[in-house]
N, C-alpha and C positions, 0 to 999 in steps of 0.2 A: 533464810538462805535457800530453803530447798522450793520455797514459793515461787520465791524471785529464779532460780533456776528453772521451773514449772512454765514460770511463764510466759520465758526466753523462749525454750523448745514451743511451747503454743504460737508465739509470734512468727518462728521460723516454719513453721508449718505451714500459718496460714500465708503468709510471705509467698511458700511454694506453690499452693495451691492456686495463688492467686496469679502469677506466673504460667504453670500449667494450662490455666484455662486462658490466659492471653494469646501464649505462643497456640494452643492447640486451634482456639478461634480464627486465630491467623492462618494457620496450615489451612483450615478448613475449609474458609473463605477463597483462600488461592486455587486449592482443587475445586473450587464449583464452578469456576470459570469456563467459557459462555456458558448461560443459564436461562437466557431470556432473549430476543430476537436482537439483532444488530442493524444500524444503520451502516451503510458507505455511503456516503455522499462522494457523488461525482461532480466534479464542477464544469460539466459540458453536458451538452446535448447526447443523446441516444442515439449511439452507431457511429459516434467517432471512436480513433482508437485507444484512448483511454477508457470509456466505456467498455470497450468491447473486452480489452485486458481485463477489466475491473468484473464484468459479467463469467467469463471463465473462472476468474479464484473465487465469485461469492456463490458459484455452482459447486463447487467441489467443497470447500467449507460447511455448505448446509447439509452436505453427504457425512464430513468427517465430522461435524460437529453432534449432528442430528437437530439443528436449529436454524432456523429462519434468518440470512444473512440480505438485505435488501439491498439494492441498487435505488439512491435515493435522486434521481438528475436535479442539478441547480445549476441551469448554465448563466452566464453573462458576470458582466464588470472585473472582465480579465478573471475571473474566478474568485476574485475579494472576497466577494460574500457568502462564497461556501467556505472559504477559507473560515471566514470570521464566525459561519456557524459550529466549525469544530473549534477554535481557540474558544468559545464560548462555552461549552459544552463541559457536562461534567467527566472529569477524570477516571473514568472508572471502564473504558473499553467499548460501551456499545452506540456510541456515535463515535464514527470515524470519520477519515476523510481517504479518498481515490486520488492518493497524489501520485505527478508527477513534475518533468521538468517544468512544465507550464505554469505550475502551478507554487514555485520554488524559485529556481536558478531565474528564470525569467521575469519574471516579479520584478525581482533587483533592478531590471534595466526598461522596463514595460511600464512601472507606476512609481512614480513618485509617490512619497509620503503614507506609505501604508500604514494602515490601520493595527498591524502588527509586527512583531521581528520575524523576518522568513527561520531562523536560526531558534526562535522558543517553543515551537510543535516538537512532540514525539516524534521522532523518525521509528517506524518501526521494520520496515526490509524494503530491500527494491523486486521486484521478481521477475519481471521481464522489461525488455530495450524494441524501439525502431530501430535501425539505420538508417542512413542519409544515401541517396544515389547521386553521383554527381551524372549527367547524363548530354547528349548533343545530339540533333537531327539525323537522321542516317545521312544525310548527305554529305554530313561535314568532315571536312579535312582532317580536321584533329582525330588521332587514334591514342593516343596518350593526356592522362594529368599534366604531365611534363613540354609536350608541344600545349596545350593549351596554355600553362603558365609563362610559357616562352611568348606566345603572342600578348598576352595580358603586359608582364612587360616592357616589351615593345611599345605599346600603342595603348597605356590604358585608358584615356579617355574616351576610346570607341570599342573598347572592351563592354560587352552588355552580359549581364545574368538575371536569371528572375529574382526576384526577391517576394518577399509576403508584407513588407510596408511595417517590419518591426521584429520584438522578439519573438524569435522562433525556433526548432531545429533548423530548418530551409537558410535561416539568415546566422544563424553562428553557424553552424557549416562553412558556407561561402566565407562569412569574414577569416576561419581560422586558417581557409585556401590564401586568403590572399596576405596575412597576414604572414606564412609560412613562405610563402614566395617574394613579400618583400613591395608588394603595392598598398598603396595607399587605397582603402576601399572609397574616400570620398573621391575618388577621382577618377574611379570608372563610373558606368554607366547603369544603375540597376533598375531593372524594367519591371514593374510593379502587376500582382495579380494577386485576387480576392483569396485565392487558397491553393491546394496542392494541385488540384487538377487543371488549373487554370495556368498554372506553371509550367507540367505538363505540357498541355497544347501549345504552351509557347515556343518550349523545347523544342516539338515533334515541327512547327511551322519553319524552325530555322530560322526567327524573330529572333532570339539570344544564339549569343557564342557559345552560352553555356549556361544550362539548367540541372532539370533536375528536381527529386522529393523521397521523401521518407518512402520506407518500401511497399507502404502498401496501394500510398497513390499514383511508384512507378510500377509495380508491378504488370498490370496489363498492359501500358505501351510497350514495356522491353518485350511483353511474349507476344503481346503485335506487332514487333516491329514498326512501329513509329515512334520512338527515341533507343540510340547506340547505348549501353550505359559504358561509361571509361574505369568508374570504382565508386566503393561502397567503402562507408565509415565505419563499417565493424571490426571485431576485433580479430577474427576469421571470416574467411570467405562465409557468402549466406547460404544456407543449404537448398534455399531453391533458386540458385543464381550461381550456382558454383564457378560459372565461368568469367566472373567480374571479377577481378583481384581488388583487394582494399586498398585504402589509402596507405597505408603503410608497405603494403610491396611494393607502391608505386614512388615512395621515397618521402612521404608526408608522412609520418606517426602523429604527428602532431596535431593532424583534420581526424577530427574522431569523436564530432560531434554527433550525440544516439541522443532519443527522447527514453529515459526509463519510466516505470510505474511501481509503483507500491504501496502499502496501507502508513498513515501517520496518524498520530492522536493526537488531543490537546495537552496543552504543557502539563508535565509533570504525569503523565501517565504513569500506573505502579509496572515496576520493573518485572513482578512477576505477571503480570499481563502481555508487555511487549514480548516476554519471554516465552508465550504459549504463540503467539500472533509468528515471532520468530520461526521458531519450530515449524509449523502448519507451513508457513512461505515458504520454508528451505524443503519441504517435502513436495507440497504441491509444483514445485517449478523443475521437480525431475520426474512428474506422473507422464507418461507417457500420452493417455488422453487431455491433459492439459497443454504439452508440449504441440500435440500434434493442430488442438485449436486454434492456439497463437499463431500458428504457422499461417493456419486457415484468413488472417486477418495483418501478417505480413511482423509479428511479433519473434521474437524467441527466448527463451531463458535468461533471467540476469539476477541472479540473488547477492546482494549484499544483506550482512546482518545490520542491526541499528546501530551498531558503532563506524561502519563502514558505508552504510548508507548517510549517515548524517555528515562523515569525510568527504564523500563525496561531493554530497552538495555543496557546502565549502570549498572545497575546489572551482566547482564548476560556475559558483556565484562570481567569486573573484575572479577567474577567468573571462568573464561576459559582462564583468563590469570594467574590466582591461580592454578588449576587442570594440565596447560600445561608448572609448572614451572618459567613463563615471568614474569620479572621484571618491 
């Protein structure tokens, strides 16, 4: 009896021991996190504005971290294949990916048949948004959303706006205008241009009734003076456009279409990873020198956490698969 007793307590021992060093291995592991350099992958070219977002948090990270966070560019095939190099990827934090709405929400309505679920990545934070400018010639009559939607319609088959030939902010924008007002977008007229600046010019020529682009490719026409802007999709006025009211003062809440950005991982990322990644995003997106960057590049603050970020995009998927028709 007292062996067999003996032997109990030895089993319970080593039982704990064995325990102790599991859980302690585990704590340990989680504190050494970043350890070794990280990748971001961005799935565009250098010196658009997700890069540029993307280059400000992997600046300040290498500061906070004290390790090597790289800007990895992989542009083309709508961004599939950098997609496909993080779902690839092993779970463990230091290959990421520089998502944003391009690279998600648009998906949905840009490619058939993806090579993965936009819904199985890690979401880990959003941390900064564009806005959308809706904007007209100075020449043009229109001084409100409101008379513009009035002539739209009126007459929408000679109603023109730029469009970018697919999914985009520029093009959910517009359709949520006109879906809010009650027009059928096939039945206006949308006047086609390779990108934001080419939009622009279209604006500024008095070729469209109504243009327009995200803020950083209107921002020098409005401070030249070759396009009026009428409102902006933000959720407050913009702080270097104060004098443009949003869509929602102008009776739309509903057009509030922004590009955000933020870091994701491949599926099944450890919670206490996203949870350091977390943390870092909700700081760095109220650093004053970070803040004041984004600005530099037409950006400003937008943190959701990964529970809100991944709501997010589920809204905004189903949303852009409502406006673009998809079943």
């Amino acid at each position: 009896m007292h062996k067999r007793r003996v032997s109990v307590l030895r089993g319970m021992v080593l039982i704990s021991v064995i325990l102790s060093i599991g859980w302690g291995g585990q704590v340990e592991s989680q504190e050494k996190y970043p350890t070794r350099s990280i990748d971001l992958i961005v799935p565009f070219s250098p010196g658009g504005g997700t890069d540029l977002v993307n280059r400000v948090m992997a600046n300040y990270l290498r500061t906070k971290w004290g390790i090597p966070v790289n800007i990895v560019n992989k542009p083309g095939g709508n961004t599939v294949p950098a997609c496909v190099e993080v779902y690839s990827a092993k779970a463990d934090g230091y290959i990421l990916l520089g998502d944003s709405s391009n690279s998600t929400s648009m998906l949905a309505v840009a490619v058939k048949n993806l090579p993965f679920n936009i819904m199985d990545r890690s979401f880990i934070a959003s941390v900064s948004m564009l806005s959308f400018v809706f904007a007209v010639s100075p020449t043009s009559l229109f001084k409100s959303l409101e008379e513009v939607a009035a002539d739209a319609k009126r007459d929408p088959g000679n109603f023109t706006w730029t469009s970018l030939g697919g999914a985009s902010t520029h093009d959910f924008a517009f359709r949520q205008f006109f879906k809010a007002i009650g027009v059928d977008v096939s039945k206006t007229k949308a006047i086609m241009s390779q990108g934001g600046s080419q939009a622009v010019t279209l604006t500024a020529g008095g070729h469209v009734k109504l243009g327009g682009g995200t803020t950083p490719s209107c921002f020098a026409g409005i401070k030249g003076g070759i396009i009026r802007p009428l409102a902006i999709t933000s959720r407050t006025r913009y702080p270097d456009l104060p004098e443009v009211p949003t869509t929602a003062e102008q009776g739309y809440p509903t057009v509030n279409a922004q590009a955000w950005f933020g870091p994701s991982g491949p599926p099944n990322l450890p919670a206490h990873i996203v949870g350091i990644w977390e943390k870092a995003s909700q700081e760095l997106a109220k650093d004053p020198e970070v803040i004041s960057k984004w600005r530099n590049v037409g950006a400003v603050p937008f943190y959701l956490n990964a529970h809100d970020a991944r709501e997010y995009v589920m809204k905004e998927v189903s949303e852009m698969k409502e406006l673009w028709g998809i079943k």
